[in-house]
N, C-alpha and C positions, 0 to 999 in steps of 0.2 A: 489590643494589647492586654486588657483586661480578663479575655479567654484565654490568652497564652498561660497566663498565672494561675488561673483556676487549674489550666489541664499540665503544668506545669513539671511532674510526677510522670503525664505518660509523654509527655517529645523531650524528643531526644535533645542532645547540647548544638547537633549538628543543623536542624529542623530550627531552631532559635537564632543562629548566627547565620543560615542562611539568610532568614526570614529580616531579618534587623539590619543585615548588611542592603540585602536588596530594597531594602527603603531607600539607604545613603545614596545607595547609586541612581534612583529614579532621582533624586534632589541634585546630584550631580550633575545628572543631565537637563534637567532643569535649569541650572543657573548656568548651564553652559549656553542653555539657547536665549535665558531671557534672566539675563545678569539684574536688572534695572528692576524685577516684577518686585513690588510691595508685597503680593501674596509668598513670595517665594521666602521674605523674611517670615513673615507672620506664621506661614505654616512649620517653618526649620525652629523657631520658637517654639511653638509648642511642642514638637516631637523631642527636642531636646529636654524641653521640662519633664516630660513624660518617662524617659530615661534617666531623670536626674532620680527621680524618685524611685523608678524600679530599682536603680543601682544603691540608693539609701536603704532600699527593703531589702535589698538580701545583704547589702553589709552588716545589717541588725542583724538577718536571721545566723551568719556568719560569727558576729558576735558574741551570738545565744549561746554560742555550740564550744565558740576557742575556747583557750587556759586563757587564766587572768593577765599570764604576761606577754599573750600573744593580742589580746582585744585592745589593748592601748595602741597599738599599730595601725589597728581597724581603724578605731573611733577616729583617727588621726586624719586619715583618709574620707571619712567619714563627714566630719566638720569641712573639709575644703570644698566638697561636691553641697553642703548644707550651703555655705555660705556663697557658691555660685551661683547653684537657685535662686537664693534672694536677692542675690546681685541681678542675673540678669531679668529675674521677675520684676524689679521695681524700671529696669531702662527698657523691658520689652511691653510692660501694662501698664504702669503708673507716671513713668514721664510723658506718652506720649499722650497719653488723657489730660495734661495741666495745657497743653498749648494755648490754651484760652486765656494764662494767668501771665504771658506776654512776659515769659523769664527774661531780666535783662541778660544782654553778654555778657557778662563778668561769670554768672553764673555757669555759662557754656567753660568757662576756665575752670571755675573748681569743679566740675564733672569732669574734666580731666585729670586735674590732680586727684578726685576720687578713685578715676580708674587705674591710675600709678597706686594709691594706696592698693587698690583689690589687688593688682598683679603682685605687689609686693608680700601680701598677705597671702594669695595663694601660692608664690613660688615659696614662700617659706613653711607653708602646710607641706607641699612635694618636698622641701627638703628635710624637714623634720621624720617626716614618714617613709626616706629613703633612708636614714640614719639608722633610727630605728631597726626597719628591714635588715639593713648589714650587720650591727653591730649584733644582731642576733646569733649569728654562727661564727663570722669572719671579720668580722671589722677588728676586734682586739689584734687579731693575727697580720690583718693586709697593711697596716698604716706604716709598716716600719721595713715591708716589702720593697726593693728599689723599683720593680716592675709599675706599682701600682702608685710608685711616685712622678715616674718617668710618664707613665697611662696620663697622668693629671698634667705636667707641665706639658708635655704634647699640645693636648689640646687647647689649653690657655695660650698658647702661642698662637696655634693654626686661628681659634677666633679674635686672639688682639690684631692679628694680619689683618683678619677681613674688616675686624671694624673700621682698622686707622685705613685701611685701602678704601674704603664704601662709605666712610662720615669722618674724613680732616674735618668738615668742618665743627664736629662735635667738640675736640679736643683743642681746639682754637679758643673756642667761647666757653668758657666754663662759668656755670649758672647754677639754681637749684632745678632747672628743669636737667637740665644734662647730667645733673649729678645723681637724681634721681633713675634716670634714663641707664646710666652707667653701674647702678647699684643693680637695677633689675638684670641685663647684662647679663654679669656675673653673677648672679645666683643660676641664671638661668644655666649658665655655662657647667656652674658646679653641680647641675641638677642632671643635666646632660651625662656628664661623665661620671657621675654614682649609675645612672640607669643604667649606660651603657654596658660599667663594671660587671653590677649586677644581671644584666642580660649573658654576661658572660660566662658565669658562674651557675646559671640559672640551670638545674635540671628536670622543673617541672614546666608542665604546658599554662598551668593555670596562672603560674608567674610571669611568664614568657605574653601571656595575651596583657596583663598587669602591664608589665614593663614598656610593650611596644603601644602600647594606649599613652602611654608619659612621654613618649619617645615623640609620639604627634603631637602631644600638647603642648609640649615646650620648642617641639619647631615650629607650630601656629603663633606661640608666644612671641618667640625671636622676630619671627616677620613682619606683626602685628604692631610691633615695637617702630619696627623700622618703616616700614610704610605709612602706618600713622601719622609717623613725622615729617615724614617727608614726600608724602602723595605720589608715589612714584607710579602706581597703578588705580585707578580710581574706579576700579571693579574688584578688588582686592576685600573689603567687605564681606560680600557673596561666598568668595573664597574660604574665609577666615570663619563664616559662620559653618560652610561645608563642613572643615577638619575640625572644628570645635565638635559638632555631633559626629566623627568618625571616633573622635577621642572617650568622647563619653560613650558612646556605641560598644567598644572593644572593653572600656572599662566594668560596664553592665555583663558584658558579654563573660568575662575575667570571674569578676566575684558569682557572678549564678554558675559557671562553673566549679568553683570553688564549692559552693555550697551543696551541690549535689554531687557532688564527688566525695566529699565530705573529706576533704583534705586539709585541716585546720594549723598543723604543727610547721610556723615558718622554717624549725632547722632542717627540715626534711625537702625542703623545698632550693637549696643551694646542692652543687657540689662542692667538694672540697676545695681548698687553692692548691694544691700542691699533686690533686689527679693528673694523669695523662688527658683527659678529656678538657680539662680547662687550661692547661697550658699548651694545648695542640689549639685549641680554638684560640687564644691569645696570641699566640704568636699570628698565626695565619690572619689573623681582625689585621693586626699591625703592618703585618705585610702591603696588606690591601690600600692600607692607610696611607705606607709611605707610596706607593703608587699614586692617590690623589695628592699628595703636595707635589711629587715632582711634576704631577700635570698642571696644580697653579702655578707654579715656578715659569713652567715654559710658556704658560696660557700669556703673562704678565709680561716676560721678556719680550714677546711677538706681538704684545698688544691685539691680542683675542680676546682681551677683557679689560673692559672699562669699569669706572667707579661704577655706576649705577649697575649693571650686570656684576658687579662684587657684593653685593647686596643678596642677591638671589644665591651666594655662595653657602649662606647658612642653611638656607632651608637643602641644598646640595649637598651641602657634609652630614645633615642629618639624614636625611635620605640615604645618603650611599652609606653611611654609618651604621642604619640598622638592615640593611640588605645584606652589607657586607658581613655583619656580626651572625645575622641567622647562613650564610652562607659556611662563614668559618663553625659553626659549629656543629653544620650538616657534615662540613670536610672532618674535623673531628672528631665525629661522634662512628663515620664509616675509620675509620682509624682505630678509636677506642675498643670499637665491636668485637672485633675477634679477643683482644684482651679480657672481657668480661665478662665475653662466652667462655673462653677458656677458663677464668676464676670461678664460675659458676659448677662450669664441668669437674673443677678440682672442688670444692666444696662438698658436690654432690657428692663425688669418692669420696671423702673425707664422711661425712655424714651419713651414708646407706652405708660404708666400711665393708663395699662389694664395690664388682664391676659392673656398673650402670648396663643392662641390654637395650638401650636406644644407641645410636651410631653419634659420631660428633665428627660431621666433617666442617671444613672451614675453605673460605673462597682463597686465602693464602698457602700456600703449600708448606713454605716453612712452618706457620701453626697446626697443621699433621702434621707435622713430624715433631715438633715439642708435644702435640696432645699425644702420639705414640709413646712418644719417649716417659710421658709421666705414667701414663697409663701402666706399661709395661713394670717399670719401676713400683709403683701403685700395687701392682697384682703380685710382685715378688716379695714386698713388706708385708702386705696383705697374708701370702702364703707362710712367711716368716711367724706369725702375728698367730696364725693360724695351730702353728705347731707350737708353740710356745706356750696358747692354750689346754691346746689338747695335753702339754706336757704336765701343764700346773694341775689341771685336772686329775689325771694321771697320779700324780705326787700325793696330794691330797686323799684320792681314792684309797693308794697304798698305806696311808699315815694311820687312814679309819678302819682298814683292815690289819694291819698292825697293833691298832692300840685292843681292837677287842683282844688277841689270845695272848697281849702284855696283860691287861687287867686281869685276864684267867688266871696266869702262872701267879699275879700278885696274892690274887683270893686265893689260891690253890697254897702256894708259901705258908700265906699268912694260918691257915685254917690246918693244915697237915702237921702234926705232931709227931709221928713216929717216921717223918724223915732225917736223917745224923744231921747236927749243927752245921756240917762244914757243907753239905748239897744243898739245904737249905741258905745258906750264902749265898754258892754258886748260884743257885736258881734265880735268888732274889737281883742280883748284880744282873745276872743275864737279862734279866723281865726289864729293871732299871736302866739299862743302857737299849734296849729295844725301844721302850719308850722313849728317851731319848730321841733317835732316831724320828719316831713320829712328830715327836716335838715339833724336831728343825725343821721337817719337810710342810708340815703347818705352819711355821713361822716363816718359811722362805717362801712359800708358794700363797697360801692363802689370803684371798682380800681384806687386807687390814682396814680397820675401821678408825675412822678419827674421832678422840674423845674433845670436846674442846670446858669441859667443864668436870669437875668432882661427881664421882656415882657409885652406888657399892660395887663393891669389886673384890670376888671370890679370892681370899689372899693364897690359901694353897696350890691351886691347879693355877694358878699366875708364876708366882713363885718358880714351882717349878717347870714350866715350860719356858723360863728364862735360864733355869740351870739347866737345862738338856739344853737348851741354844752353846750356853758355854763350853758346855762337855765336847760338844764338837768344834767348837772353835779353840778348844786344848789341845782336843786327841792326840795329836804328836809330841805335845810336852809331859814331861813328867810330873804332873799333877792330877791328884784326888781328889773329887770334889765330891763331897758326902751329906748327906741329909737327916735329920734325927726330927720328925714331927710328934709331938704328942698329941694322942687323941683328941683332945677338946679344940684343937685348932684346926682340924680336916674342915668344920664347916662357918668357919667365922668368915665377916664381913666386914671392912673397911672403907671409907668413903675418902676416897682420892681418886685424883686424874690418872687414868690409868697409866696412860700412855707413859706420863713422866714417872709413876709410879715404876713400870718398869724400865725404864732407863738409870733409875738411880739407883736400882736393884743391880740392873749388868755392869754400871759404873764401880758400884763397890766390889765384885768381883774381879772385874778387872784390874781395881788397884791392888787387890790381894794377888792375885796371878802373878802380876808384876812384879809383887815384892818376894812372893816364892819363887820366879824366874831367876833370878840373882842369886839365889841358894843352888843351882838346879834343878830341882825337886821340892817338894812339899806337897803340904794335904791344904785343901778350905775345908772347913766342918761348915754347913748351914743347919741351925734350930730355930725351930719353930715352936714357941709356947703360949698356951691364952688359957684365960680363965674366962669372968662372964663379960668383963670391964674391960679390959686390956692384950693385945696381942703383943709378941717380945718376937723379933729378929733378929738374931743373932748370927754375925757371920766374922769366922777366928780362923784365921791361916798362921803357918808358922815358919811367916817369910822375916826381912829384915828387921822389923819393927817400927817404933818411932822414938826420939830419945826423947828425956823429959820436958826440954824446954818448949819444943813442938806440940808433945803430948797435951803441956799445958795450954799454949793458943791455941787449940783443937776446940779444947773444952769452954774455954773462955770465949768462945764464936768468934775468935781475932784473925785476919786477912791474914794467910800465910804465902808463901813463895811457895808454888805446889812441886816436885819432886819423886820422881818415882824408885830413884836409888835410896832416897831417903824413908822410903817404907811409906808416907802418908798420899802418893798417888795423885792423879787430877781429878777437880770436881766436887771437892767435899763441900767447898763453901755452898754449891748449891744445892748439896744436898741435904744438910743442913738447911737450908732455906726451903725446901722445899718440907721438910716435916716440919719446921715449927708452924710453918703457913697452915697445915692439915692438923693443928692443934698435936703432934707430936714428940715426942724426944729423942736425941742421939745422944752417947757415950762413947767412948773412946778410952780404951784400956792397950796397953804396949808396953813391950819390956823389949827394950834395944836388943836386937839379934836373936829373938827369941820367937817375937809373934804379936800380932793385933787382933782386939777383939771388937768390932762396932756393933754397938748395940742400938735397935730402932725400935721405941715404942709407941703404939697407936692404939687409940681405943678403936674398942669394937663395936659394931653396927650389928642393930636385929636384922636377924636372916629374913630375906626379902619370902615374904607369905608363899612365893610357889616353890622353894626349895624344899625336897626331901630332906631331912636333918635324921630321919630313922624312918622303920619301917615295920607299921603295927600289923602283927601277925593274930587272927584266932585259933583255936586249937581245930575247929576243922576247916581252916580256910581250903581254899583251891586256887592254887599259886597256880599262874599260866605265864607260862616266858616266851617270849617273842625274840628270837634275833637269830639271823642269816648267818652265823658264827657259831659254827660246833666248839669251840672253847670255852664260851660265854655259857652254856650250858651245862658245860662240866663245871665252871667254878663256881655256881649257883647251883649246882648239885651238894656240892663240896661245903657250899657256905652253911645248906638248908639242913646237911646233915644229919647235924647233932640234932635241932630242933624235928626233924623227921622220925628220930628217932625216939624223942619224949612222947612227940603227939603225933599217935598212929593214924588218927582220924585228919591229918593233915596233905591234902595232896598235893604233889606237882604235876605237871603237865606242860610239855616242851611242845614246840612249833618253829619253824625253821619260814610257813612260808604263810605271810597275811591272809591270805585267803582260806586256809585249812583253818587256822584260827577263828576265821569269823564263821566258818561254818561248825565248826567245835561249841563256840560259845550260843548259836542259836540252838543247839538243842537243849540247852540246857533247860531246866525248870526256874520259873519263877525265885523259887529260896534257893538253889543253887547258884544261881546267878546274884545274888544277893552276896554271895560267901566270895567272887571270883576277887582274886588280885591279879590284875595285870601290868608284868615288868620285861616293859617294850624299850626293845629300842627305837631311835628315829628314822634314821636311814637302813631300809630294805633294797639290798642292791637288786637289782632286776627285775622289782614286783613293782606295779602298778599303783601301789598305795603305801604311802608312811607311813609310821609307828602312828604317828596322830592322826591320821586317817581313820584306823584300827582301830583305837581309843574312840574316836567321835561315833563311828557308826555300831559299836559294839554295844555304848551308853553303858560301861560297866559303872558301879559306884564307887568303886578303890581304884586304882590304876597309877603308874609310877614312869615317866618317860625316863627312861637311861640312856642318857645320849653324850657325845664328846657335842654339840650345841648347844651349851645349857647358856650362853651369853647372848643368843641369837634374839632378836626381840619381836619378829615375828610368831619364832617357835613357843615365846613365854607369855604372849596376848592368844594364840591359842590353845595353848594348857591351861589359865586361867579360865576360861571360856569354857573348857571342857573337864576342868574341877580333875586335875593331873597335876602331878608334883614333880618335880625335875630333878633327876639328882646327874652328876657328873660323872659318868662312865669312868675316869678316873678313879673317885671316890666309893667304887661299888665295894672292893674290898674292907673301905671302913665303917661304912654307913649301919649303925647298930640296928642288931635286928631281935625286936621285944615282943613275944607274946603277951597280947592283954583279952581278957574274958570279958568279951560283948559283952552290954546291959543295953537293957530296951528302953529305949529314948521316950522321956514321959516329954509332950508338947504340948502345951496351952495354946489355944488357937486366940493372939493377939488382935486389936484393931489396925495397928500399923505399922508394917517393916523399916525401921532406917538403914540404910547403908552407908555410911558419914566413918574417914580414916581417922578425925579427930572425934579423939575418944574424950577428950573433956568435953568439947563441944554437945556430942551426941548424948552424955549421960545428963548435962542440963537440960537441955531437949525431952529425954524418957523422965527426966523428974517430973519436970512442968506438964507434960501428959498425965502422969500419973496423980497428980496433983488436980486435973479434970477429970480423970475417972476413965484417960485412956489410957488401954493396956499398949505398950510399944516394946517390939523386942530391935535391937540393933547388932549390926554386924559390924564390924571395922573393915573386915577384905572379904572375897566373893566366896572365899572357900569356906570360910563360917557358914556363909548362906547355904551353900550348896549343900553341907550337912544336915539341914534341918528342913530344906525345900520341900523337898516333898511331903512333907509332916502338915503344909500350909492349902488350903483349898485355893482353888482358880481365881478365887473373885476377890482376894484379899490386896488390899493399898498395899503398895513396895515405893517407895519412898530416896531418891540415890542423889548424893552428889555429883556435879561433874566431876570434880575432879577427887580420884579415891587415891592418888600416890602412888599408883600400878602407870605400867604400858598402856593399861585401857585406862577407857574412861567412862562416864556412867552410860552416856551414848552407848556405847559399845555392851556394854552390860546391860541392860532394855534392851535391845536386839537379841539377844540370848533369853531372858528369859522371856518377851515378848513370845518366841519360838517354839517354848515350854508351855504357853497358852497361859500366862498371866499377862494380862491388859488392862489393870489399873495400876497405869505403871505415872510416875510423878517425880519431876525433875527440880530440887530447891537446891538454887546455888548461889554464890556471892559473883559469878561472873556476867556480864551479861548479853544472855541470851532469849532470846527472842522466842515465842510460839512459832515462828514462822521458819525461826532456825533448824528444828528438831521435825524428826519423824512424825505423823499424823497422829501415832497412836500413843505420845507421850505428851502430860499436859505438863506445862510450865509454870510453877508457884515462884510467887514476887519475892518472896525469902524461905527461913524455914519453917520461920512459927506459923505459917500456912498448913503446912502440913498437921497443925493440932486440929484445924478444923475441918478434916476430910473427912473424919468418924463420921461426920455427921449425915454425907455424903454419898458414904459408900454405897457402891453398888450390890446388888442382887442378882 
């Protein structure tokens, strides 16, 4: 047995139960030819010792391996098979070695009442460790179950019948041996009928060999009880020692299963109570069952059974109890089968969201014809689902090709002078209500995203892609809805939840609409104002108003009865709760019948490092425009104009298709290339490469993505990356454009680069260096860096937080410039992470004042 455990890894589970079963059955037959042999205890002795311990060695390794709250179960199990060992080790070596010491009989009695204590002690291990088991998954749930109360009185009945049938005289003389007698009994009985539950419920095998191993101990128990007492078979011994090692056999057999299966988690080892599969096996157990009563009924009426053969009854009901249980759940389980093929078959639809090309037929006809029917059904939602796609797509497409030659006419408006006032209107309104259009079909179609927390958030292109929602949620009513942004607010940033941020945007319009419905007609005016502190929103319609008493709990944040005849609408209270939350203010101004004016004010947030806010021109730069849109290059014509016209040494240069581009820019020369700006966009409909493609492989040193994705966070950890500035296709018409006269960058070649977003932090830091006599130059964000990078040799310490308050993080930035062929690269952060965590070629300093002592370090 010893070899089995060594090679225990290469045989199989099947090679081990054969091999352990065919022991039992040589002993079998053994005490069947020579009941009386002394050898046949002594050898059945040992081999169950032998088993008592393999089955203790892999409950430990079992142990080793569960959750903390599944090992108390173990150990539980564990202690009972411990303290049968001892037990029968001391009556199978150590009693029989004292015979010399001439124990008086008295003695021979309390060895029995020892052996009522062990029974007692070990049925109450089986039942503690059956509780346990249940209350794991199902026990809260079955107790209140009538099935599984009915399961229980059942059987307490069928065995108080056999007992009072099989031992009147127990219940005549009542003693402490009887009482104890009747104590074991009944545990045994309620040990019975947890296992059995639990057999029923069971849908693993490794529980199933567990369970029918208990199923023999406690009918060896039951018998063992009763013969004892009353010698009814005086070869019964032989017997009792046979199923005691089949019990512990199947039990060994259960957990080394167990353990190289590595199936540790008991809830996974139930089905549910309320499957088809465990009430198709419940019922069919019971069926079976009431068949065995009406057979004692008749057996007893005919006098086919006497007392002493009522006796043999118990070891009968548990026998036919677990043949009949693994029957019923054979009969169940071919029941369930097509059911869970079926769910499985729908799942897979469900989860590949295609038509599976394996076939699914089934041995019942009627389930083809429901897997038809779903299938079918399946492939028409499927196709639904399909176009629906293709349509949102579609929408989308149109939205991005719309807003480019809206943005054109916007720049082109904005920039053309010697068009009359009144065209120039027209034009402007035209561009405005196209955009529009774009708007809605982005906001109807495109995958929205969920904010669940405060983040900056671009307040203009927000704004108004909430008022082009409304414009089309008006169009049939006689409402104006108009806009007035002054310059300094096109690129301001606010730190609110978006999501609610624009809901309590469309909220206020709609209470204005409301209140200009009831006129007819009217106009909203929305304005937009900011300076460097604070943004103003201003939104005045010239609907019914509000009268003063209102006006004033408006102001006074007092709970009002909300009213939309009354001018003040639904929702304010949260909206008001929702700015002062964002550290904001509301006002409320109204003159009854006349109009409302809500004012929202919110400070303003520095523009996140990768936004374009302008764009610096040289006098001979070499402007290169990238985009699939001949409009987009007439209004960057239009915009570049005038400056084209100052500085004649200024060029532009159009491209329509990625590839012509990058072969443009590689001829260039070295200082040419130096002068290039390039103002791409992101999306290239039908070319093989995005605007940030073009940027990365071109490696220009100016470059400007103009894209309608400027929220995308992908597309903003890539322009970081690639030292690219984002500006909002929207915003192209405003975005100021300044010539400034290059100077040649004078560059100290420092000891040590910091990159640290904490600018107090980081200037503590470059003091205290400086203060050793190291030179450290620090960056706050990547694009500082990326200004000055090149100016720094390959072998120079760079020095980053993880975490810089960008999309990336330093990880991510060491990869980049790792790429760039700087590899003293060095990781100081307050989180913590491991050498083991990070890339090979980034070391990990224990803080940051590490970083003062790499000067000394440095490489060569």
């Amino acid at each position: 047995m010893n070899m089995i455990l060594k090679r225990n890894r290469r045989l199989s589970f099947k090679t081990i139960a054969v091999f352990s079963l065919t022991i039992w059955c040589i002993f079998a037959i053994y005490a069947f030819y020579y009941p009386q042999s002394k050898n046949f205890y002594n050898y059945i002795a040992y081999i169950t010792s032998v088993f008592y311990i393999l089955t203790l060695l892999f409950i430990g390794k079992v142990c080793s391996q569960t959750s903390q709250k599944d090992r108390f179960t173990f150990l539980i199990f564990g202690i009972g098979i411990l303290v049968s060992l001892i037990k029968d080790s001391i009556a199978n070596y150590i009693l029989p070695n004292l015979a010399w010491l001439h124990i008086p009989k008295e003695f021979g009695y309390s060895f029995v009442y020892i052996g009522y204590i062990k029974s007692y002690f070990w049925n109450i291990i089986v039942l503690v460790f059956l509780i346990t088991l249940l209350k794991k998954y199902f026990m809260n749930k079955i107790v209140y179950k009538p099935s599984f109360l009915i399961f229980i009185i059942f059987y307490l009945i069928l065995f108080s019948v056999l007992l009072y049938f099989s031992q009147p005289q127990k219940l005549q003389h009542i003693n402490w041996m009887n009482i104890a007698y009747f104590g074991i009994w009944f545990i045994d009985s309620i040990n019975f009928i947890l296992i059995i539950y639990a057999l029923i419920h069971s849908k693993n095998i490794n529980l199933s060999w567990l369970l029918s191993s208990l199923v023999v101990m406690v009918s060896i128990e039951f018998s063992a009880v009763f013969y004892y007492n009353y010698n009814y078979n005086q070869n019964f011994d032989a017997l009792s020692d046979l199923f005691w090692l089949l019990w512990i056999i199947l039990a060994f057999l259960a957990f080394y299963r167990i353990y190289h299966k590595k199936n540790y988690q008991i809830n996974s080892w139930f089905v549910a109570p309320n499957t088809l599969e465990s009430k198709l096996a419940f019922s069919t157990f019971a069926l079976t069952n009431l068949g065995l009563i009406i057979f004692f009924i008749l057996a007893y009426m005919f006098d086919f059974i006497n007392t002493q053969k009522f006796i043999c009854g118990f070891l009968l009901i548990m026998t036919y109890s677990l043949i009949s249980i693994l029957i019923a759940k054979r009969i169940a389980g071919s029941f369930t089968k097509p059911f869970q093929q079926l769910q499985c078959n729908i799942q897979e639809l469900m989860s590949l969201q295609k038509i599976p090309t394996k076939s699914f037929h089934f041995e019942i006809s009627e389930f083809d014809f429901l897997q038809k029917f779903i299938v079918n059904h399946f492939t028409e939602y499927n196709n639904k689902s399909e176009q629906i796609k293709t349509m949102a797509k579609m929408a989308v497409q149109v939205a991005h090709d719309i807003r480019s030659p809206a943005a054109a006419i916007m720049m082109l408006v904005k920039e053309e002078t010697n068009l009359p006032e009144q065209q120039r209107i027209s034009l402007r309104e035209a561009a405005t209500r196209v955009q529009d259009i774009a708007n809605n079909l982005l906001n109807n179609y495109q995958q929205k995203q969920v904010y669940s927390q405060s983040h900056l958030l671009m307040l203009v292109p927000t704004i108004l892609s909430v008022i082009s929602e409304k414009r089309a949620q008006y169009h049939n009513k006689k409402i104006n809805i108009s806009t007035l942004i002054n310059k300094a607010a096109y690129f301001k940033y606010i730190n609110v939840n978006a999501t609610d941020f624009k809901r309590i945007i469309s909220n206020l319009i709609d209470n204005s609409a409301e209140a200009v419905c009831e006129k007819q007609s009217g106009t909203i005016d929305i304005k937009i104002k900011a300076n460097d502190q604070k943004v103003k929103i201003i939104i005045t319609d010239n609907g019914l108003g509000i009268d003063d008493f209102h006006l004033k709990q408006l102001n006074e944040g007092k709970k009002i009865n909300s009213s939309k005849k009354s001018g003040f609408g639904l929702g304010l209270e949260y909206v008001k709760q929702f700015v002062i939350y964002h550290q904001g203010n509301i006002e409320f101004e109204s003159t009854l019948g006349e109009g409302t004016t809500i004012t929202l004010l919110f400070n303003t947030e520095k523009s996140p490092c990768w936004l374009a806010e302008e764009i610096s021109l040289c006098p001979d730069q070499k402007i290169v425009i990238l985009d699939d849109d001949y409009s987009i290059h007439g209004a960057w014509d239009q915009r570049l104009f005038k400056i084209k016209s100052q500085y004649h040494f200024l060029e532009i240069h159009h491209f329509y298709s990625g590839e012509d581009c990058l072969n443009y820019l590689s001829t260039l020369s070295i200082n040419d290339h130096k002068k290039v700006l390039l103002l791409c966009d992101y999306e290239l409909i039908n070319q093989p490469f995005s605007g940030l493609d073009i940027i990365e492989r071109s490696k220009t040193n100016k470059s400007v993505l103009v894209t309608s994705y400027y929220e995308n966070e992908k597309i903003i950890k890539r322009s970081i990356l690639a030292n690219t500035k984002i500006l909002p296709k929207s915003l192209a018409a405003e975005i100021p454009l300044n010539i400034q006269i290059e100077t040649q960058l004078s560059v100290q070649q420092p000891d040590i680069i910091l990159i640290d977003d904490q600018k107090e932090l980081s200037l503590i830091i470059q003091f205290l260096a400086k203060s050793k006599n190291i030179t450290m130059d620090v960056f706050n964000d990547p694009y500082s860096l990326w200004e000055k990078l090149a100016y720094y040799p390959f072998n120079i310490i760079i020095c980053f937080d993880y975490d810089l308050n960008l999309p990336i993080n330093g990880i991510e930035l060491a990869y980049q410039l790792y790429s760039l062929g700087y590899h003293n690269l060095y990781l100081a952060t307050g989180y913590d992470i491991k050498q083991s965590d990070v890339p090979y070629f980034i070391k990990v300093l224990s803080d940051k004042m590490m970083l003062l002592k790499l000067s000394n370090t440095k490489s060569t």
